[in-house]
TORKOL-4160 file (C-alpha; in steps of 0.2 Angstrom, whole numbers, padded with zeros to 4 digits, m for minus):
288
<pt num="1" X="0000" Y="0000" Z="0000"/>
<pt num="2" X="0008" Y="0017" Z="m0004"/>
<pt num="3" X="0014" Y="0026" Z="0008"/>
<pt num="4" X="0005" Y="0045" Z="0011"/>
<pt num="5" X="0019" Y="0060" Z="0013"/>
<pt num="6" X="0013" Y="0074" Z="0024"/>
<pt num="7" X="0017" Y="0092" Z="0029"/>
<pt num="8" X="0017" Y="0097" Z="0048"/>
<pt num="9" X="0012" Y="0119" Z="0044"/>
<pt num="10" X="0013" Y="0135" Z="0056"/>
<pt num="11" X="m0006" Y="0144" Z="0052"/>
<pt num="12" X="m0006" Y="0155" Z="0064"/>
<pt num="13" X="m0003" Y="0151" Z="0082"/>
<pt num="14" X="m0005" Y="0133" Z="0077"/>
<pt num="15" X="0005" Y="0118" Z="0068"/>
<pt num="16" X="m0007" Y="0107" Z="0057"/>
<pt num="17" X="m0004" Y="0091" Z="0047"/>
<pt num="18" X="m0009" Y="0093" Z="0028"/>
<pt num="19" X="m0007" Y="0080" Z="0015"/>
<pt num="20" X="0005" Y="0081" Z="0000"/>
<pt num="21" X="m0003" Y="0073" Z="m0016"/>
<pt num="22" X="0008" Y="0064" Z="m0027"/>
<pt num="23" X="0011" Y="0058" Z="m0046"/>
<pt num="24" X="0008" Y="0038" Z="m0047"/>
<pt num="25" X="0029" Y="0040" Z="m0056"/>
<pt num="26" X="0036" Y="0051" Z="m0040"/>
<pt num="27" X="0027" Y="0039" Z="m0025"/>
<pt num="28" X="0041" Y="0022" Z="m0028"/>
<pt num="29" X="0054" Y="0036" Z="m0027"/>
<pt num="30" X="0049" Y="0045" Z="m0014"/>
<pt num="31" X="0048" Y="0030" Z="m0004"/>
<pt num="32" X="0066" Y="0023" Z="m0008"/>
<pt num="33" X="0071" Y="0042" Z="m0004"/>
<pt num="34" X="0065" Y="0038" Z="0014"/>
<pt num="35" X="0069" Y="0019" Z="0015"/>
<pt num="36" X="0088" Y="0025" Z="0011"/>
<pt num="37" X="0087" Y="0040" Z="0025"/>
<pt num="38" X="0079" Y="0031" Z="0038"/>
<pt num="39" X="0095" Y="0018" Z="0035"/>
<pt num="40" X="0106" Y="0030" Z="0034"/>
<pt num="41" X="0100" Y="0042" Z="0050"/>
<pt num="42" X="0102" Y="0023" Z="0060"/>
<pt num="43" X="0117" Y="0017" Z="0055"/>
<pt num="44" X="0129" Y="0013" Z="0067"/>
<pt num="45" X="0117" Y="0021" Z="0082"/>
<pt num="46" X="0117" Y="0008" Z="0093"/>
<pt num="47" X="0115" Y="0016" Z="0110"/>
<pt num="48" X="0100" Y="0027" Z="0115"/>
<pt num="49" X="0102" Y="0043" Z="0128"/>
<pt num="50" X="0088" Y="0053" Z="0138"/>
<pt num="51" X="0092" Y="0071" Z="0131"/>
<pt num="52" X="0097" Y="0082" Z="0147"/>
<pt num="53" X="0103" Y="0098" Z="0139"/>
<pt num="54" X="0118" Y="0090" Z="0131"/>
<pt num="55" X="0121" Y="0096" Z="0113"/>
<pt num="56" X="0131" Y="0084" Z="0103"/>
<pt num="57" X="0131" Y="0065" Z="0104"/>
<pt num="58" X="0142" Y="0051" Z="0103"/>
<pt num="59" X="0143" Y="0044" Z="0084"/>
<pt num="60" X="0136" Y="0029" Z="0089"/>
<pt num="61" X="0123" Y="0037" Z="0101"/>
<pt num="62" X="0103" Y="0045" Z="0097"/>
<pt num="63" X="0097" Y="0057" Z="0110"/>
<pt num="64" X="0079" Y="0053" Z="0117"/>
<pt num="65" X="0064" Y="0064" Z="0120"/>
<pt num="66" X="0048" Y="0055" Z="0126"/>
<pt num="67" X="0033" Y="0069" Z="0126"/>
<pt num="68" X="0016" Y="0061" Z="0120"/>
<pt num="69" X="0011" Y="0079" Z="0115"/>
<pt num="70" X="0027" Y="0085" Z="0105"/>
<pt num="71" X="0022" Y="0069" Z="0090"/>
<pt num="72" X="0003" Y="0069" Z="0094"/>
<pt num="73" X="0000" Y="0078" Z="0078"/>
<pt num="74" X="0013" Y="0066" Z="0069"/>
<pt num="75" X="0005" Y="0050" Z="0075"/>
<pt num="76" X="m0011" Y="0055" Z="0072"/>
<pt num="77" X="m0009" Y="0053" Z="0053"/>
<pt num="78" X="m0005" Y="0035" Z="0058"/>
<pt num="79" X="m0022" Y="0031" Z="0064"/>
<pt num="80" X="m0034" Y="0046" Z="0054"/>
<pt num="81" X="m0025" Y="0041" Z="0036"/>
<pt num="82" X="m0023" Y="0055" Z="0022"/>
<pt num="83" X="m0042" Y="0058" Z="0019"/>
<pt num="84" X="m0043" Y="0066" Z="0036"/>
<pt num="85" X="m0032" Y="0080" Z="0029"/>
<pt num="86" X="m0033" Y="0096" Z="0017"/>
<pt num="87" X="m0019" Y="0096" Z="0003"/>
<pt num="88" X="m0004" Y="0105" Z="0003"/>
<pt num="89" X="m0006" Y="0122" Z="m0005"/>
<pt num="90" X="0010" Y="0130" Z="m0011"/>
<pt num="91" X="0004" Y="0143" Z="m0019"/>
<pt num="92" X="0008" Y="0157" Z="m0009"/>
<pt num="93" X="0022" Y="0149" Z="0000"/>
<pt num="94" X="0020" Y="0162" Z="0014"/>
<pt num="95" X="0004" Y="0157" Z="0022"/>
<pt num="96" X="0009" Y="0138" Z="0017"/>
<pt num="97" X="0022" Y="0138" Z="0034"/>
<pt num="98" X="0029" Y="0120" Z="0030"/>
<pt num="99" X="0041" Y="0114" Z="0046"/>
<pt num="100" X="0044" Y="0096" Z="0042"/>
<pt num="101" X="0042" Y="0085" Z="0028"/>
<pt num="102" X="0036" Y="0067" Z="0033"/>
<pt num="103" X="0029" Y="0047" Z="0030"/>
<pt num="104" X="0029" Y="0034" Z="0040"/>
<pt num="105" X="0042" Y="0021" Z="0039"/>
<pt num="106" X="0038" Y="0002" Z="0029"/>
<pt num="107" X="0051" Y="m0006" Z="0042"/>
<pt num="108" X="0044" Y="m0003" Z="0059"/>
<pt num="109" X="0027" Y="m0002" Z="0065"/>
<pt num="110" X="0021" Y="0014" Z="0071"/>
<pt num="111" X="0037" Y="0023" Z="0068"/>
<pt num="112" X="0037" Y="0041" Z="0056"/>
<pt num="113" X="0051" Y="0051" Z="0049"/>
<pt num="114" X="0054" Y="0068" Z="0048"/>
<pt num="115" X="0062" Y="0080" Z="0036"/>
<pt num="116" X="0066" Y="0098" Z="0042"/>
<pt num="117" X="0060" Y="0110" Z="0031"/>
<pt num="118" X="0070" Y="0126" Z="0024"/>
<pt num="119" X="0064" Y="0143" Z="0015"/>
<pt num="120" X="0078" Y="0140" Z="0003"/>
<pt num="121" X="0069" Y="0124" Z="m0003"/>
<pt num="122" X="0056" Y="0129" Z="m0009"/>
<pt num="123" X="0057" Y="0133" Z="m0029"/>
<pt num="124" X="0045" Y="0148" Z="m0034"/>
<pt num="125" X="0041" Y="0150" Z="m0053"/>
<pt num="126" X="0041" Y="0168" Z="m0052"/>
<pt num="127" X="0058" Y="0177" Z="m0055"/>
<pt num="128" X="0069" Y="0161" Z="m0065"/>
<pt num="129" X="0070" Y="0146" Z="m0058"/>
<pt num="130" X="0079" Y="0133" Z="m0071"/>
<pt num="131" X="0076" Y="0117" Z="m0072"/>
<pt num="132" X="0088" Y="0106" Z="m0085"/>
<pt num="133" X="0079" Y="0094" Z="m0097"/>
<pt num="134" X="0085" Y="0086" Z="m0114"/>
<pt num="135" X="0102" Y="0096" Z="m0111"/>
<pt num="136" X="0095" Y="0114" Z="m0108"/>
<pt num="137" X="0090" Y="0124" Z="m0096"/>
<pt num="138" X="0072" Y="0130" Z="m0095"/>
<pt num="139" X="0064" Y="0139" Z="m0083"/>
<pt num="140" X="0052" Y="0132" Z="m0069"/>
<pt num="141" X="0035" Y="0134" Z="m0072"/>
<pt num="142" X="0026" Y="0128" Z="m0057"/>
<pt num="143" X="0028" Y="0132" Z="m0039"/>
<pt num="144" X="0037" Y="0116" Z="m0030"/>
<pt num="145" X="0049" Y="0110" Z="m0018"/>
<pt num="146" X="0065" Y="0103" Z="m0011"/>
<pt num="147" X="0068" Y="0087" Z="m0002"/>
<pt num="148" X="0082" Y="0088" Z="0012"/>
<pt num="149" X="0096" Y="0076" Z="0010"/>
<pt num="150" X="0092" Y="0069" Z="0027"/>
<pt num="151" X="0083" Y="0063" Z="0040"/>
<pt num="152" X="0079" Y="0076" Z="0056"/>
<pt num="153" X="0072" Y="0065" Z="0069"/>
<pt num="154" X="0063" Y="0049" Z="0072"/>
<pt num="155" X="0047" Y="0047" Z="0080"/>
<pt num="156" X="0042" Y="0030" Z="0089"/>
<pt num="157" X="0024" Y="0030" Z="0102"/>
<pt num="158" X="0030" Y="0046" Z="0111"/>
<pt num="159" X="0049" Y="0044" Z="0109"/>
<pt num="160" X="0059" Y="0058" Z="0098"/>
<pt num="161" X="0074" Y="0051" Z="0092"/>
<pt num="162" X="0087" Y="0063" Z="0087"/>
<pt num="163" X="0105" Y="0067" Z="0083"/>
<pt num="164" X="0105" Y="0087" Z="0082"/>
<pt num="165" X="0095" Y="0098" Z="0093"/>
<pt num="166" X="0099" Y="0112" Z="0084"/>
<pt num="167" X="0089" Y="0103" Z="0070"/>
<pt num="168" X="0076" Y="0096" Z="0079"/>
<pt num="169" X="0071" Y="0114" Z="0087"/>
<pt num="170" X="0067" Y="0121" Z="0068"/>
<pt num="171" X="0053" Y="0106" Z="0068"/>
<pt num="172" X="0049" Y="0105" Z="0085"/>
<pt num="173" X="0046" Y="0118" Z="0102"/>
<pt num="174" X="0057" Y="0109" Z="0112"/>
<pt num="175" X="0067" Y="0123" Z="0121"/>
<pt num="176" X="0058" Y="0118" Z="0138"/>
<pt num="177" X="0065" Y="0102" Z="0139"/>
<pt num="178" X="0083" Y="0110" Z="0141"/>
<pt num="179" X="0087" Y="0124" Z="0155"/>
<pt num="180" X="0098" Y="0140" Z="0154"/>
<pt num="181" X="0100" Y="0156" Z="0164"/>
<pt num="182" X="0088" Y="0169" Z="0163"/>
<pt num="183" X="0096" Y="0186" Z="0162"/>
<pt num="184" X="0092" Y="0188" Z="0178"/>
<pt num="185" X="0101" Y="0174" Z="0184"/>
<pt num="186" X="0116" Y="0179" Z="0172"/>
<pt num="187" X="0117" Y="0193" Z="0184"/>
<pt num="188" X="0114" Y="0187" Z="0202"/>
<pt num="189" X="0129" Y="0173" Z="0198"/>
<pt num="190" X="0142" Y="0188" Z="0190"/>
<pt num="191" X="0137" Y="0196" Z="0208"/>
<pt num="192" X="0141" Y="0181" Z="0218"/>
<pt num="193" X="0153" Y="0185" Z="0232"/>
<pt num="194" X="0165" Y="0170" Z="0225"/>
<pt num="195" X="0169" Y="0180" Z="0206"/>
<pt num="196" X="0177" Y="0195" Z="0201"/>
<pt num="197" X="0172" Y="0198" Z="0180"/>
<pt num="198" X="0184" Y="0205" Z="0173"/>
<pt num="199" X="0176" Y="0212" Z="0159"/>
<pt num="200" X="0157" Y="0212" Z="0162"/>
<pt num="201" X="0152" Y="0219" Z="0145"/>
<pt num="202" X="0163" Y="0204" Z="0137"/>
<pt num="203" X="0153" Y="0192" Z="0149"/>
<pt num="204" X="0138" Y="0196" Z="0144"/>
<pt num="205" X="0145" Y="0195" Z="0127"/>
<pt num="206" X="0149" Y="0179" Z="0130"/>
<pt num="207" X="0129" Y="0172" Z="0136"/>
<pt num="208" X="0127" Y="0160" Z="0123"/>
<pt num="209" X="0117" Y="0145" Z="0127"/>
<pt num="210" X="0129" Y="0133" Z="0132"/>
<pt num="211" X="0136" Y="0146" Z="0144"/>
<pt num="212" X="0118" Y="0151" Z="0153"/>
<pt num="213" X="0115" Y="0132" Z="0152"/>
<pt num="214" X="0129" Y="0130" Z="0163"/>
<pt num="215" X="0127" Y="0144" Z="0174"/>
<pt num="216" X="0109" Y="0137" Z="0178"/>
<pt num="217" X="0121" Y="0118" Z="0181"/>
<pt num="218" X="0129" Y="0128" Z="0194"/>
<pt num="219" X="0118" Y="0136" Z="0202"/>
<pt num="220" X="0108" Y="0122" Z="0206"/>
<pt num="221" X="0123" Y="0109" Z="0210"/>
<pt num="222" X="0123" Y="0121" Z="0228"/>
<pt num="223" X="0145" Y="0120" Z="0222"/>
<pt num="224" X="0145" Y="0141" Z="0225"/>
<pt num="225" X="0139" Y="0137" Z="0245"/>
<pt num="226" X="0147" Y="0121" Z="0249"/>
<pt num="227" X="0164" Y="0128" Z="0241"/>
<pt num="228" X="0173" Y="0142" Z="0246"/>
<pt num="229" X="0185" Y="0150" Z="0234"/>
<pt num="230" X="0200" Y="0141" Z="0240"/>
<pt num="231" X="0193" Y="0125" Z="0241"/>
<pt num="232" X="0187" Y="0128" Z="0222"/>
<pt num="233" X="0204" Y="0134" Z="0214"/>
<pt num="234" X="0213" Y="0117" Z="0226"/>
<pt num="235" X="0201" Y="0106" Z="0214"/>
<pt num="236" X="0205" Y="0115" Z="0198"/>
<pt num="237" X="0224" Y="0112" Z="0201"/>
<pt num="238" X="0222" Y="0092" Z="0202"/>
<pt num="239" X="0214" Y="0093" Z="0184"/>
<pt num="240" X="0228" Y="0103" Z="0179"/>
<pt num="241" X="0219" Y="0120" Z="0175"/>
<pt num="242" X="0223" Y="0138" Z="0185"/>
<pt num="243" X="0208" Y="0150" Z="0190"/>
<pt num="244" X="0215" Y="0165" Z="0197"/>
<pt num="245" X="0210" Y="0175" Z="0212"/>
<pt num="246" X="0210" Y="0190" Z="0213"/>
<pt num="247" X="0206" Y="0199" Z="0232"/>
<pt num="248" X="0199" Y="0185" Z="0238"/>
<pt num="249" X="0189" Y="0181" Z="0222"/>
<pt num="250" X="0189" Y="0168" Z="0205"/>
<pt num="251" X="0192" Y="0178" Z="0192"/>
<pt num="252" X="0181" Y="0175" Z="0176"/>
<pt num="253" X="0192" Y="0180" Z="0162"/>
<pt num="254" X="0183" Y="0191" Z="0145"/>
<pt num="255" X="0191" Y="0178" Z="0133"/>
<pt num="256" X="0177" Y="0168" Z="0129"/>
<pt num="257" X="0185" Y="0151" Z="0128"/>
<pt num="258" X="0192" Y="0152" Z="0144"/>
<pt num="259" X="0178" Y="0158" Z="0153"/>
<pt num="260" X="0167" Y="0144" Z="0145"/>
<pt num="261" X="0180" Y="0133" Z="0150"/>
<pt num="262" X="0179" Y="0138" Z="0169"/>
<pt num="263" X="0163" Y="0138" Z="0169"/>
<pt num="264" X="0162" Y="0119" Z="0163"/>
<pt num="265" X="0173" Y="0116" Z="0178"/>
<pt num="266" X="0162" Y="0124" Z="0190"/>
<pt num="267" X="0148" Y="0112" Z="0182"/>
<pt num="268" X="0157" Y="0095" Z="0184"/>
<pt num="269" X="0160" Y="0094" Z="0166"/>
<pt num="270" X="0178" Y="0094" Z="0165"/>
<pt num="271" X="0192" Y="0079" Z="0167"/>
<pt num="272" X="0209" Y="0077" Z="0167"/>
<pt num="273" X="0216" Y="0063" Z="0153"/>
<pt num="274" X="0221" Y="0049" Z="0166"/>
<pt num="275" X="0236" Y="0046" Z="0155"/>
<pt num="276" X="0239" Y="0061" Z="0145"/>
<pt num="277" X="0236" Y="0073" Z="0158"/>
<pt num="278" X="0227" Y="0083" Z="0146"/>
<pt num="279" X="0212" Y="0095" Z="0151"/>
<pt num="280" X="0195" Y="0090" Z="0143"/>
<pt num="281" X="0178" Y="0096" Z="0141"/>
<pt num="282" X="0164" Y="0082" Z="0140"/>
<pt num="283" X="0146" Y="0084" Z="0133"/>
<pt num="284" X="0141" Y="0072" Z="0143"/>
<pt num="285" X="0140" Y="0068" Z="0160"/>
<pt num="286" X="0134" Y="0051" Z="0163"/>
<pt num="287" X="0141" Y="0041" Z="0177"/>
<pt num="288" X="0150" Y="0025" Z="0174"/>
């Protein structure tokens, strides 16, 4: 039975699922297309982690999100079939809000994959498009669109399966499943009795959101109140890396590198290489 290819749309305030009608010739491709990405996006993953705010997995690792009302518009099209949907009308591409590409897969029950979507795919017959046929180059006449060369996520029940959560965050509202430092925050840790910032306006330069994802680690690890400053720059000096104080305070350096690099200290996510005594950052912290 052929498999149905669906839109996931922004109308609005809201996403909706629409259906994308295809050409008898275009469906066998389109499938193989996704058979080959969904082997592809698998390959060699063979371990399976909760995501915690981490931003880049092992190559053989998938980071997990189980939230039954992140996919419920996805695996409703499982149960409700193509007929319960309007078409896809491209149109006018700005009120069309395409997210995601998708179908569900032949080789596991119950499972969908998932395209990203991007402006620069879609292919508008105004201005010149061209298209190359019989060894010319003509110009597009229809309005149409780009498959991506990948695979974004997975979806299983209520599990996301994932390798980039900078991808995944253009398909999905997921920035509630990772913490950072509000502004506020930002400030009430510079302020804290233990630091001296060398160079506010280049620290808050520096607020990217790795770095307010790790202010918010520290904060809430309770290290700034069971750790006084000298107890703090003792346990940096058995990894091998030097804070320094000045009156009394850790200094948190301008440069961003190294103030990113103190801060993943401060967040238990730095080690020293038990044989080459090398300084390391981790992005993860999962206990042995």
């Amino acid at each position: 039975m052929p498999r149905s290819l669906f839109a996931l749309c922004r109308v609005g305030d809201e996403n909706v699922v629409k259906r994308i009608p295809l050409q008898a010739g275009v469906q066998a491709e389109l499938e193989a297309l996704f058979d080959e990405q969904e082997t592809a996006f698998l390959a060699g993953r063979d371990e399976e982690v909760a995501f915690d705010g981490g931003w880049k997995p092992d190559r053989n690792q998938l980071l997990t999100i189980n939230d039954a009302a992140l996919v419920a518009l996805f695996n409703e099209t499982l149960e409700n079939g193509p007929a319960a949907y309007d078409s896809l009308d491209i149109a006018d591409y700005a009120d069309a809000g395409i997210k995601a590409i998708f179908t569900k897969s032949e080789v596991v029950e119950g499972r969908v994959l998932v395209q990203r979507f991007r402006t620069s795919q879609f292919l508008q017959k105004s201005g010149i498009t061209l298209v190359f046929n019989n060894n010319r180059f003509g110009k597009l006449s229809e309005h149409g669109f780009a498959l991506d060369a990948r695979l974004t996520l997975i979806i299983e029940g209520d599990v996301v399966k994932f390798q980039s959560f900078h991808s995944l965050r253009t398909v999905l509202t997921v920035q509630y499943h990772f913490e950072q430092a509000t502004d506020a925050e930002v400030t009430t840790f510079a302020e804290h009795g233990h630091f001296h910032v060398e160079n506010r306006a280049l620290f808050d330069a520096a607020m990217d959101e790795r770095s307010r994802k790790l202010i918010r680690g520290i904060s809430a690890s309770g290290i700034l109140v069971d750790h006084n400053v000298a107890s703090i720059i003792e346990k940096a000096g058995t990894v091998g890396l030097q804070i320094t104080e000045q009156d009394g305070k850790l200094v948190l350096p301008g440069e961003k590198r190294r103030l990113k690099t103190i801060l993943s200290f401060l967040e238990e996510s730095v080690f020293k290489g038990v044989f080459s005594e090398q300084v390391f950052e981790t992005n993860s912290k999962r206990t042995v």
